[in-house]
C-alpha positions as CSV (number, residue, x, y, z in Angstrom):
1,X,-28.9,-29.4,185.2
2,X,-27.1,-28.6,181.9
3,X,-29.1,-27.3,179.3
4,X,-31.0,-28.8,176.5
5,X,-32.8,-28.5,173.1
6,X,-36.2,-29.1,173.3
7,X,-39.3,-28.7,171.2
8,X,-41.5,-25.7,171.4
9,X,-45.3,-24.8,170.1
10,X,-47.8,-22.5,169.7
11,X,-50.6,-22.5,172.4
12,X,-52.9,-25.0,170.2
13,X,-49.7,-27.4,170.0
14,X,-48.7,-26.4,167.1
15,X,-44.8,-27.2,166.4
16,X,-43.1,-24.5,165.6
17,X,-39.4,-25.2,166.1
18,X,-36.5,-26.1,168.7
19,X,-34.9,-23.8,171.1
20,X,-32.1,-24.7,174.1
21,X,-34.5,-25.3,177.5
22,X,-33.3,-21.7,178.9
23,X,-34.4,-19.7,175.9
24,X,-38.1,-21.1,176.4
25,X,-38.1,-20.3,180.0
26,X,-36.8,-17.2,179.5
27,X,-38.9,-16.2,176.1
28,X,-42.2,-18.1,177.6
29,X,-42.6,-20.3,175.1
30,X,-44.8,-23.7,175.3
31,X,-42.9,-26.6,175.3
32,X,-44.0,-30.6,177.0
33,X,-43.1,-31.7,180.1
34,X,-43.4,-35.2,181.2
35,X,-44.8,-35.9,184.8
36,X,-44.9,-39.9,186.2
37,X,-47.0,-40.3,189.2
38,X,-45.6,-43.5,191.1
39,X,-48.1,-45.3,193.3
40,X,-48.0,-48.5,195.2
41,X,-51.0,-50.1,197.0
42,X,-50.0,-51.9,200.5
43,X,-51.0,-55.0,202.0
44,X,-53.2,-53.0,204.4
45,X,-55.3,-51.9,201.2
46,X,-54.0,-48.2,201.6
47,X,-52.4,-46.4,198.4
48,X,-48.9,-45.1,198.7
49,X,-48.2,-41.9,196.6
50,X,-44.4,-41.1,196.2
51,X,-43.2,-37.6,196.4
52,X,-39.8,-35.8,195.3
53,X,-38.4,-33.0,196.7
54,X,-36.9,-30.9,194.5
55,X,-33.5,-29.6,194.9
56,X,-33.0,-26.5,197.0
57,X,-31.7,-24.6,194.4
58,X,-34.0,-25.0,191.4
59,X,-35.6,-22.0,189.0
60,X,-39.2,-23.8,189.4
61,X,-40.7,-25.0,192.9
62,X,-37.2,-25.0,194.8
63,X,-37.1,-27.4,198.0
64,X,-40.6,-28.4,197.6
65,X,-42.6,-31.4,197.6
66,X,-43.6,-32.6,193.8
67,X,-44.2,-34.8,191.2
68,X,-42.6,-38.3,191.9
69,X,-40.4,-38.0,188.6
70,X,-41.0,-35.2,186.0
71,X,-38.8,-33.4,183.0
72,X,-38.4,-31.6,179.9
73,X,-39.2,-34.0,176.5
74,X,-35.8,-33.4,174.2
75,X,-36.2,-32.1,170.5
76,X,-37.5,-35.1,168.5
77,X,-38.4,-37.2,170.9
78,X,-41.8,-39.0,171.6
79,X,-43.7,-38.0,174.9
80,X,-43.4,-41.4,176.6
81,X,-40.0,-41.2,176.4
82,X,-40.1,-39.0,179.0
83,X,-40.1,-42.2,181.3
84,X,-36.6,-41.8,181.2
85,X,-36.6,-39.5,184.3
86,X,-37.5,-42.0,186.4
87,X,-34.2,-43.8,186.1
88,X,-32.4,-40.5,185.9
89,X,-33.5,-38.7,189.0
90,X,-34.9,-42.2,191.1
91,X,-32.6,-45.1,190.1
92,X,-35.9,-47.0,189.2
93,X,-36.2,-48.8,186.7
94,X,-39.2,-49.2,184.5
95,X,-40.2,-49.9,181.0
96,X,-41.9,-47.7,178.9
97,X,-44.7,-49.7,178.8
98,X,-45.2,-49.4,182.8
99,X,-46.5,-46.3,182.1
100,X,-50.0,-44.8,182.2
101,X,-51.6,-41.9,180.0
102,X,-53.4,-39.8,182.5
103,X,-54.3,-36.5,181.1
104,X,-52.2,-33.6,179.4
105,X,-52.3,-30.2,181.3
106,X,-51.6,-26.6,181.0
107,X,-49.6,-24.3,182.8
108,X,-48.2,-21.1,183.2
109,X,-45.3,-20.1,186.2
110,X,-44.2,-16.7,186.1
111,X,-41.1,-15.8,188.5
112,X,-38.8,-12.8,187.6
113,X,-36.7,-13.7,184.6
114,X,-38.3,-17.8,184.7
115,X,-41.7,-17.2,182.2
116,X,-42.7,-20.6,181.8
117,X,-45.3,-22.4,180.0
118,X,-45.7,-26.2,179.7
119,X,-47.9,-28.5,178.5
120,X,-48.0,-31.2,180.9
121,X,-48.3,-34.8,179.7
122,X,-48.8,-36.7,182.8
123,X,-48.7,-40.4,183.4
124,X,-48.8,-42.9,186.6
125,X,-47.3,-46.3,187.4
126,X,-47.2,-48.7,189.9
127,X,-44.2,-49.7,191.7
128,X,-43.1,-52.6,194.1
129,X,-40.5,-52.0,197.0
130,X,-40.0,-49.1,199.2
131,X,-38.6,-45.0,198.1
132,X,-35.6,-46.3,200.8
133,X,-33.8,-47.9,198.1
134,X,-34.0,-45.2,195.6
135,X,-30.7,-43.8,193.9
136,X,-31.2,-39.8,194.1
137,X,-30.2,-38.1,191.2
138,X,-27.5,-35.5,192.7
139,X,-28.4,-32.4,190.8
140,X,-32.0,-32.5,190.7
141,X,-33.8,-34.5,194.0
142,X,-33.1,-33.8,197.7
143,X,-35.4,-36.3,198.8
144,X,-38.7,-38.9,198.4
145,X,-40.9,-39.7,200.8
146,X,-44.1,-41.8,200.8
147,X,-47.2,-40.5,202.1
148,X,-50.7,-42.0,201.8
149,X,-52.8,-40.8,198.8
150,X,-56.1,-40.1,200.9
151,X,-54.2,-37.9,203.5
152,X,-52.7,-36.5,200.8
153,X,-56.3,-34.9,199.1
154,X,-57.4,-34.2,202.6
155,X,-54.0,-31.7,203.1
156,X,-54.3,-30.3,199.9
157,X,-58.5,-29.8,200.4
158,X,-57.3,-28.1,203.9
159,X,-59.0,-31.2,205.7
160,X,-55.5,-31.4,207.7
161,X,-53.0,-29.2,208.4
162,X,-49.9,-32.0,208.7
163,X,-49.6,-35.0,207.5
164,X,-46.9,-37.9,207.7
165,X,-44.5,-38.3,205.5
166,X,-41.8,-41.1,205.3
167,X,-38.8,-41.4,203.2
168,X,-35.0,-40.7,202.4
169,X,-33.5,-37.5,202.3
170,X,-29.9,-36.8,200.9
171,X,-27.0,-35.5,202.1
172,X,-24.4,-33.5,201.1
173,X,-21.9,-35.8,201.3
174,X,-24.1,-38.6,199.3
175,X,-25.6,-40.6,201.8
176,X,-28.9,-40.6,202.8
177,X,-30.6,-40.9,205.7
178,X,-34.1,-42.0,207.1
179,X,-36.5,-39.5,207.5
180,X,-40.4,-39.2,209.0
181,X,-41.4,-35.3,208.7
182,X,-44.9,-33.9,209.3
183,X,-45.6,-31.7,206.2
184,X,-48.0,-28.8,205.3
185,X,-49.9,-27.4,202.5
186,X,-47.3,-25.1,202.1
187,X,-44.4,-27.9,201.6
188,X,-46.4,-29.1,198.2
189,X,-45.5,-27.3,195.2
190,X,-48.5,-25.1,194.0
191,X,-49.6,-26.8,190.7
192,X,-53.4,-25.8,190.0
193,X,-56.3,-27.2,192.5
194,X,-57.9,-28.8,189.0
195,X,-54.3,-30.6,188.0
196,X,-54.2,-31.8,192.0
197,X,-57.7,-33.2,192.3
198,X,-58.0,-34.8,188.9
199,X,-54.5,-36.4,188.8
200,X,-54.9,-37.4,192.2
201,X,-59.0,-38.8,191.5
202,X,-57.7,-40.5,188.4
203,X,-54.8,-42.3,190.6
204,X,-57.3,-43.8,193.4
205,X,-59.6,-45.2,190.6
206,X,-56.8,-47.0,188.6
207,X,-56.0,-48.3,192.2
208,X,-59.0,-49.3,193.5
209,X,-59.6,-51.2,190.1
210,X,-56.6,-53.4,189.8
């Protein structure tokens, strides 16, 4: 993905400036991310967490299960206009007011010359429809897949092993096809145990209360 200018701070939040996206990767400076969870609850009463996989060849997480819809928020922007992304890599549409505040975050991925260090503003919606009709974004999604929210804790809590996970994968040529895959622990990208459980916790209560 090309580069970008983006907004950087100190580690209170402080802003202290712009620099282009690869300088603050490179320089480990602290910059916001946006992260949308996208949830759906089924007729059988089950919630429905959507996952991306991340393109194969990306600095951060390559080829692994992730966030449904997450980027970098651009110099001068506001953090909900981060929602953006959703369009961007998914096709979906939503509006900015779809959106839910969840929690902002912290954290720090090291990885040869990748020094990176985000502060996390993560959000959740609901959606309607299925991931098959998504509109992957070439350069940045391989794939989403659907897979139920309480299996989902149980694999990362090392409950289960496997679970099921259902879903479009793309191919090189632009299409896409069907996909059920059993995935691991190790397929999920390794954001903290305390981002997992309390994004995920905060998810199944908004649920359960609508």
């Amino acid at each position: 993905m090309a580069d970008e200018l983006i907004d950087i701070f100190d580690e209170n939040m402080n802003f202290l400036g712009t620099v282009m996206k690869s300088q603050a990767h490179r320089e480990g400076l602290w910059h916001k991310t946006f992260h949308c969870w996208l949830a759906q609850k089924k007729e059988n009463g089950k919630t429905m967490l959507w996952l991306q996989l991340r393109k194969y060849d990306k600095d951060i997480f390559p080829n692994m299960l992730d966030i449904t819809a997450a980027g970098h928020i651009r110099a001068g922007e506001e953090v909900k206009d981060g929602y953006r992304e959703i369009e961007e890599e998914l096709g979906i549409k939503l509006n900015k007011d779809d959106i839910i505040k969840l929690f902002t975050a912290k954290e720090i991925y090291e990885n040869g010359s990748i020094n990176n260090r985000e502060f996390q503003m993560v959000y959740m919606s609901m959606v309607d429809g299925s991931p098959y009709k998504a509109v992957l974004q070439p350069e940045e999604v391989e794939g989403l897949y659907e897979v139920d929210i309480d299996e989902f804790i149980d694999l990362l809590d090392e409950k289960l092993k496997n679970i099921e996970a259902k879903g479009i994968k793309r191919n090189p040529d632009s299409t896409y096809t069907l996909e059920y895959r059993d995935i691991s622990k190790e397929d999920v990208a390794p954001h903290s145990k305390d981002y997992y459980k309390k994004a995920l916790e905060m998810i199944k209560r908004y649920v359960d209360n609508i």
